[in-house]
matplotlib code that plots the C-alpha trace (Angstrom):
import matplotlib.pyplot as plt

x = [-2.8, 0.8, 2.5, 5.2, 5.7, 8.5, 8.3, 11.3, 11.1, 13.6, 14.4, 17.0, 16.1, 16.3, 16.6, 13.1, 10.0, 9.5, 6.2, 7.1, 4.9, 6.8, 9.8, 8.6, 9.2, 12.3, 13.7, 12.0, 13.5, 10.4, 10.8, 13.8, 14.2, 13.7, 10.5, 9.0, 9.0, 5.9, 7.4, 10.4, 13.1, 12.7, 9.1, 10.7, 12.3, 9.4, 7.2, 9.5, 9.7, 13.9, 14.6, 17.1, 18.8, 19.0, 18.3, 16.6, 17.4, 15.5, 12.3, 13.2, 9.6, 10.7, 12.6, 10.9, 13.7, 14.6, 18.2, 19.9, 22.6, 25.8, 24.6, 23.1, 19.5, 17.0, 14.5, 10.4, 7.8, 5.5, 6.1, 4.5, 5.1, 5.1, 7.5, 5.3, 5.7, 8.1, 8.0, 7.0, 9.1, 8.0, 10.9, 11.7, 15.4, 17.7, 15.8, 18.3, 21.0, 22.1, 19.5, 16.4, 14.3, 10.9, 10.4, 9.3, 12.3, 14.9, 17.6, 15.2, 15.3, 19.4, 19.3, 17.6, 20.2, 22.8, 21.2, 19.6, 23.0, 24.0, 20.2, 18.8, 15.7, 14.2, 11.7, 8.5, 7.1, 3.2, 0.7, -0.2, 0.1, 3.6, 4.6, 3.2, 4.6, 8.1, 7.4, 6.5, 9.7, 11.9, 9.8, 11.2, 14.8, 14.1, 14.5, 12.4, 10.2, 8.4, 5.7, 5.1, 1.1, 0.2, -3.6, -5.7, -6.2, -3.5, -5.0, -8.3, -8.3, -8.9, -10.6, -13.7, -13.1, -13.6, -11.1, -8.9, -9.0, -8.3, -5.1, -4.4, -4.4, -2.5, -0.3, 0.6, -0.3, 2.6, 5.4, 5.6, 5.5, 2.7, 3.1, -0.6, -1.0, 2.6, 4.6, 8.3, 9.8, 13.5, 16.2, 19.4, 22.9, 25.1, 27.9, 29.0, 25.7, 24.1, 20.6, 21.2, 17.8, 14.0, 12.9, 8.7, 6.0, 4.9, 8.4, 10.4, 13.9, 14.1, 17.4, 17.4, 19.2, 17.1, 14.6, 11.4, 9.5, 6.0, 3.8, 2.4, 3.5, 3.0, 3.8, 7.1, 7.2, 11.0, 11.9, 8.7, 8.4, 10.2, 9.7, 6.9, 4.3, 1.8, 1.6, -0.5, 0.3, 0.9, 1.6, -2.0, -3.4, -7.0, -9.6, -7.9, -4.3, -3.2, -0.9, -0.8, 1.9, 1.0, 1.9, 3.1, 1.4, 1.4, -0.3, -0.1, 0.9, 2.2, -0.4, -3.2, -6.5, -8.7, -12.5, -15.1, -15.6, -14.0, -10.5, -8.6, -8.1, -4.8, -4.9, -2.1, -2.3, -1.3, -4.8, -5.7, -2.3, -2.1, -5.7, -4.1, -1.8, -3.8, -5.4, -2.7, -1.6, -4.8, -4.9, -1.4, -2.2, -4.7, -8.2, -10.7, -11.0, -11.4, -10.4, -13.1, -11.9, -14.5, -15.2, -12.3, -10.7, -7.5, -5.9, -2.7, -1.4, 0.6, 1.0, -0.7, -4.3, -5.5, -7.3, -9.6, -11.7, -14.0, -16.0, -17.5, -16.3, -15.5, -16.3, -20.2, -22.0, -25.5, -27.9, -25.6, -25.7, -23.0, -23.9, -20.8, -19.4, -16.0, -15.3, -14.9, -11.0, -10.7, -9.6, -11.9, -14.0, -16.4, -18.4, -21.1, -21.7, -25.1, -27.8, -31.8, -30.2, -28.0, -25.0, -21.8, -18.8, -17.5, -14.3, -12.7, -10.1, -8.7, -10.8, -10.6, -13.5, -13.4, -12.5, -15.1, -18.4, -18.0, -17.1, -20.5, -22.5, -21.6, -22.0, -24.7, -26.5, -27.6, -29.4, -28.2, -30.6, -29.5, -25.7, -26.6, -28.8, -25.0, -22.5, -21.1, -20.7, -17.7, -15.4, -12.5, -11.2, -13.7, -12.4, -9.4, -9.9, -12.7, -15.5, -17.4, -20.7, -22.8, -21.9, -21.9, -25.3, -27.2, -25.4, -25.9, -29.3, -30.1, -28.4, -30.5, -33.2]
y = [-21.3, -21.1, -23.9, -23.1, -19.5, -18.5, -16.1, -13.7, -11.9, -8.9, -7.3, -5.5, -5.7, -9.0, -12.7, -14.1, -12.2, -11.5, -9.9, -6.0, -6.0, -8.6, -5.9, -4.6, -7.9, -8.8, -5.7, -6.5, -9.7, -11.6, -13.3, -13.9, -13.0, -16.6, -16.8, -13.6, -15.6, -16.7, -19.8, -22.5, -21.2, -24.1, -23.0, -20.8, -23.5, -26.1, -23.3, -22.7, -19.2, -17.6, -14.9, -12.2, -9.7, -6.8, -3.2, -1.7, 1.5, 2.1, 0.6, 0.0, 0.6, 0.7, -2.5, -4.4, -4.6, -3.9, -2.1, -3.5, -2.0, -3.4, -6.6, -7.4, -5.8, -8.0, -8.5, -8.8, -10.6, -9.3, -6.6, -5.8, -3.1, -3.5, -1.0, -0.7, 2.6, 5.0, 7.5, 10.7, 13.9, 17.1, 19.6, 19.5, 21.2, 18.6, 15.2, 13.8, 13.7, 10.4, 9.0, 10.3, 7.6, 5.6, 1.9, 0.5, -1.7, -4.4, -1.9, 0.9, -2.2, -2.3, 1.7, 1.6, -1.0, 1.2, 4.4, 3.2, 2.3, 5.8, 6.7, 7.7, 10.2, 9.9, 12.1, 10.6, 12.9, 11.9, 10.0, 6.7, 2.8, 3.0, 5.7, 3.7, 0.8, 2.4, 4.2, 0.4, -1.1, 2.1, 2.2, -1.7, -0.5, 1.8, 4.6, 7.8, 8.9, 12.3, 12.0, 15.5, 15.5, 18.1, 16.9, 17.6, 14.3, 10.6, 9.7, 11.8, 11.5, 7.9, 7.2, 8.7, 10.7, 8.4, 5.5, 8.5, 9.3, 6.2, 6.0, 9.2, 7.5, 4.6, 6.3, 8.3, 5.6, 3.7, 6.4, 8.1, 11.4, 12.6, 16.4, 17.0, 20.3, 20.5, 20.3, 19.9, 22.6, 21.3, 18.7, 19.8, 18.9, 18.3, 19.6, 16.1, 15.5, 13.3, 14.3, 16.5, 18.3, 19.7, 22.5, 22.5, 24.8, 25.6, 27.1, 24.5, 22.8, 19.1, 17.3, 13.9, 11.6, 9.8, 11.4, 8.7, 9.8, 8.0, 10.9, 8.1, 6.7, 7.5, 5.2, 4.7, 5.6, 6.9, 4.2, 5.3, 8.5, 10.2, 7.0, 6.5, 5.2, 7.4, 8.2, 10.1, 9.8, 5.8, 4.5, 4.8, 1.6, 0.7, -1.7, -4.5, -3.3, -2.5, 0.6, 2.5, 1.0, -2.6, -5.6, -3.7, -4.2, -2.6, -3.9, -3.4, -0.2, 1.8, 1.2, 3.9, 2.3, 4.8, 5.2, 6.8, 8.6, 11.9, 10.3, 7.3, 4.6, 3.8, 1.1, 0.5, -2.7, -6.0, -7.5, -5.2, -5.6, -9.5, -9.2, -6.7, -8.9, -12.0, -10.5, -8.9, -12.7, -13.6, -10.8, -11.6, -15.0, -14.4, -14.0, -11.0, -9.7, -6.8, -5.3, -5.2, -3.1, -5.6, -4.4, -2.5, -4.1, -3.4, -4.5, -4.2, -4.8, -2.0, -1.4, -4.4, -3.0, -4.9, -2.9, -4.1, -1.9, -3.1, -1.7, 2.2, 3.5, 7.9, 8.5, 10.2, 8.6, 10.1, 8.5, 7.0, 5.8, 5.1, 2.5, 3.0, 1.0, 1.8, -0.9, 1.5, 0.3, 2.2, -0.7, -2.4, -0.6, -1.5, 0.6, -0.3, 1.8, 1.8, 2.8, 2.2, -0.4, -2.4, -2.5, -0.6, -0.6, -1.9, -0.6, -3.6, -1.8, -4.2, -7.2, -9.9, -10.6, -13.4, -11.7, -13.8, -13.3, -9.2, -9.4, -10.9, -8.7, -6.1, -7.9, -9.3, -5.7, -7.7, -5.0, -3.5, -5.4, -8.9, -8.3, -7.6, -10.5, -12.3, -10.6, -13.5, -15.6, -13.1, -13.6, -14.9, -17.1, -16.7, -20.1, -18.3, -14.5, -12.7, -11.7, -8.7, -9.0, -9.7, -6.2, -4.7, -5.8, -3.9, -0.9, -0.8, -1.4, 1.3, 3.9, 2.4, 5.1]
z = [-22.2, -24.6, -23.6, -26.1, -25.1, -23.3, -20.1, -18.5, -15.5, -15.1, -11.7, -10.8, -7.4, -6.4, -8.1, -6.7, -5.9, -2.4, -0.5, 0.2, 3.4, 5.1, 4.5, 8.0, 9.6, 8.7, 10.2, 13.4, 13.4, 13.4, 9.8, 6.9, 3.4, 2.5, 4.3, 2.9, -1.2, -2.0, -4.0, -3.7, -5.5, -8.2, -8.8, -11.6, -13.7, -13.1, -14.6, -17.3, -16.4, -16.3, -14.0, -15.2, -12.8, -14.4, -14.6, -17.5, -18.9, -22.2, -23.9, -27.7, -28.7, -32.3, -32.5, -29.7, -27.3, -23.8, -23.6, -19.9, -18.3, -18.6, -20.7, -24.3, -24.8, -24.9, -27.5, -26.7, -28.6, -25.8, -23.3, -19.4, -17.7, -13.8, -12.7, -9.3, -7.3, -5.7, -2.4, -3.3, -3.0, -2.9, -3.4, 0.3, 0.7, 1.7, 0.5, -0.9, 2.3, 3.5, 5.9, 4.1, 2.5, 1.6, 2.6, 0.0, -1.8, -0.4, -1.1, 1.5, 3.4, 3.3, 3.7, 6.7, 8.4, 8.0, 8.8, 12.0, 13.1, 14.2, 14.8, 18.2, 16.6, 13.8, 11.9, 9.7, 7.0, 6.2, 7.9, 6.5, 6.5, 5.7, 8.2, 11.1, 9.8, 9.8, 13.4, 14.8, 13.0, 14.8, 17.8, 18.3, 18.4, 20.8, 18.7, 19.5, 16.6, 16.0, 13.0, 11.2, 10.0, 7.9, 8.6, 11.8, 12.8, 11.5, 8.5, 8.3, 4.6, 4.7, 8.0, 9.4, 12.6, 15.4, 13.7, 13.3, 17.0, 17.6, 15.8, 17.6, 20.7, 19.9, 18.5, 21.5, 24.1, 22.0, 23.1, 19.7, 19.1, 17.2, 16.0, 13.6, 11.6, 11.1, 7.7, 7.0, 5.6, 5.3, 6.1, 7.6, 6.4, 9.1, 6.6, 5.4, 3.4, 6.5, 8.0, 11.4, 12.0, 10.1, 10.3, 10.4, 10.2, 12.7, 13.2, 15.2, 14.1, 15.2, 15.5, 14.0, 12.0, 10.2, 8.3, 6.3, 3.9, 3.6, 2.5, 0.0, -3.0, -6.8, -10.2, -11.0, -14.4, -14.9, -17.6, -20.2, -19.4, -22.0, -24.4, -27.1, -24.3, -23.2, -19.0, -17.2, -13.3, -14.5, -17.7, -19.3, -20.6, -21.7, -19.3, -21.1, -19.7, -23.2, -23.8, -26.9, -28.3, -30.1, -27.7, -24.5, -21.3, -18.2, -14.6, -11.0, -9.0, -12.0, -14.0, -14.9, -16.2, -18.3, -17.5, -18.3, -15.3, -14.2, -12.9, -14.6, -11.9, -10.2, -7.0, -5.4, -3.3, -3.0, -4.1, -7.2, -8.2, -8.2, -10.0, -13.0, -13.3, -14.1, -16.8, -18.6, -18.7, -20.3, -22.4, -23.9, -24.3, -26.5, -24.4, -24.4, -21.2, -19.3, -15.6, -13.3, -9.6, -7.9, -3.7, -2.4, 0.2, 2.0, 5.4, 7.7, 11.6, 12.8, 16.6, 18.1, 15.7, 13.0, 10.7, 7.7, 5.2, 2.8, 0.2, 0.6, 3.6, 4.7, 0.9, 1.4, -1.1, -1.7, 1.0, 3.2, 6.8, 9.8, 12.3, 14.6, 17.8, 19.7, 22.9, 26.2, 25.9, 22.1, 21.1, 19.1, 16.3, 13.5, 11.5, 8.9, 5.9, 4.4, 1.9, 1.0, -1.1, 1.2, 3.0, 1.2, 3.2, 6.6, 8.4, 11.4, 13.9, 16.3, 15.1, 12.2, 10.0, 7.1, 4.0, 1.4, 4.4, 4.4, 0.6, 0.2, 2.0, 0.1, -3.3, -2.6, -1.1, 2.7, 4.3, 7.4, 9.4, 7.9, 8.7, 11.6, 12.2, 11.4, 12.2, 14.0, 11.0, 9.8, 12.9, 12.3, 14.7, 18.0, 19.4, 20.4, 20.4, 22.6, 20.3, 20.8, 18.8, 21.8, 22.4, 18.9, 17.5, 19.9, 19.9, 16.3, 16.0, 18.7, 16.0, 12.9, 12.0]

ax = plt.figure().add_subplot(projection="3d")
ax.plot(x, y, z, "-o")
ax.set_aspect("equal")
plt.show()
């Protein structure tokens, strides 16, 4: 859309983009660095776009320019902000030893390596994607793991209560130990500023030495927050992506978009993020546009389970209805979400449904009745995977009121 424009993209991190899911798997020795970039490494110059490896410490609001540490600053016609997100800290006493992290970054990534080395228990704060995902990545090297789940139930705030259960199970079924209504107190120096024990509440002291951290994420907003542009929990920015200050930008996981409802909206994954970031490009380029959420949608593999959610699900909208089937094995889940008006949300555990056929469903409000009429049309791959609707359908329909 501006041929002539030139594009840099600064990291500090790392030279060429990579996808931070697939952090997981190159731990476990399943895939490489190389294999986790979504592009050649000549895609960059072909596109005209220079990578700069570099860190930056200070937004020149005033001047339009990005100050870098240890080399020249850099001047901006055009400025986006996509800082992404950090692991959240709470105060906890002793946080900051060696061998307590997130997983979120390549240098986590080299963290962990090293930590894991001299590891034989380790100790996961918070129950959520990531914390499972870390437990899995441990649980491969045949290191014990103790999660500490401040919640009655693995993540009971986003699933309903049987898909909770299930996790529960899994969980344990999987050899991990799963410790729920319990809340870390404090991390243990050994005396040479390394990880050696918790102590929890319930009272109970736990030696480890490793301690992860995955009690969710927040924007990483360190670099504006004491600058000129205005942050909330994210860097506030309009439904166009704008800041307040004139020709700076911000997208993705750090990014929080005003509304006018009661809470400004912050999403933070993979999907939303590569949609922000779309349309900040057309919106510096020149084009009028705005960000629409579109039907939530989110999915992972952790522990043999895949897990897909889309749309409305555990969120009691006015006038909604569960149509819920578990396999006797507590497996294989699906629940359908539903109103008067059509069919709202759909959570998948331990089976694979097409992405575009469930999005349109609930786009296009399908009653309940007519998803269930075909259901099959949304499996995945049922030439090589046992399918279960056979099953499901009837089930559900006995539960329809």
């Amino acid at each position: 859309m501006q041929p002539d424009w030139r594009i840099t993209i600064i990291s500090g991190e790392s030279q060429y983009h990579y996808s931070r899911p697939a952090l997981m798997y190159i731990y476990m020795g399943h895939m490489t660095y190389q294999s986790t970039k979504p592009y050649e490494d000549d895609f960059w110059p072909r596109n005209r776009i220079d990578l700069l490896r570099a860190w930056v410490t200070e937004i020149d609001t005033d001047r339009s320019r990005l100050i870098l540490h240890k080399q020249e600053p850099l001047e901006y016609d055009k400025l986006l902000i996509a800082t992404g997100s950090k692991s959240n800290k709470f105060g906890w006493p002793g946080q900051d030893l060696d061998g307590v992290q997130g997983f979120y970054s390549l240098q986590d990534l080299r963290n962990l390596y090293e930590t894991t080395e001299r590891t034989s228990h380790a100790v996961i704060v918070g129950g959520g994607l990531i914390g499972i995902e870390l437990a899995e990545m441990l649980h491969s090297r045949n290191i014990h793991v103790t999660f500490l789940v401040r919640e009655a139930s693995y993540w009971n705030n986003i699933m309903p209560k049987e898909e909770s259960a299930m996790l529960n199970r899994i969980i344990r079924e999987q050899g991990l130990d799963l410790k729920l209504n319990t809340s870390l107190v404090e991390i243990e120096d050994n005396g040479k500023g390394k990880v050696c024990a918790v102590r929890t509440d319930p009272e109970e002291r736990i030696e480890c030495q490793m301690v992860g951290l995955t009690a969710g994420v927040s924007p990483n907003i360190e670099l504006v927050k004491d600058s000129p542009i205005e942050t909330g929990r994210g860097v506030l920015v309009s439904e166009q992506l704008q800041t307040n200050i004139p020709n700076i930008y911000s997208a993705g996981d750090c990014a929080e978009i005003k509304t006018d409802g009661e809470r400004n909206l912050i999403q933070q994954v993979w999907y939303t993020g590569k949609r922000q970031g779309k349309l900040a490009g057309e919106v510096m380029a020149g084009e009028t546009s705005s960000y629409t959420p579109g039907i939530w949608y989110n999915s992972a593999k952790f522990l043999d389970l895949e897990y897909q959610v889309y749309g409305q699900v555990n969120l009691k909208i006015p006038g909604e209805k569960n149509l819920f089937w578990e396999h006797a094995n507590h497996k294989h889940a699906i629940r359908v979400v539903y109103t008067d008006e059509g069919v709202i949300g759909m959570n998948l555990m331990g089976l694979r449904y097409r992405h575009e056929v469930c999005e349109s469903w609930i786009a296009d409000k399908r009653s309940v009745n007519d998803v269930l009429d075909n259901l099959s049309e949304a499996n995945f791959d049922p030439e090589f995977f046992q399918t279960h609707e056979a099953e499901i359908v009837p089930a559900l329909r006995e539960q329809i009121t």
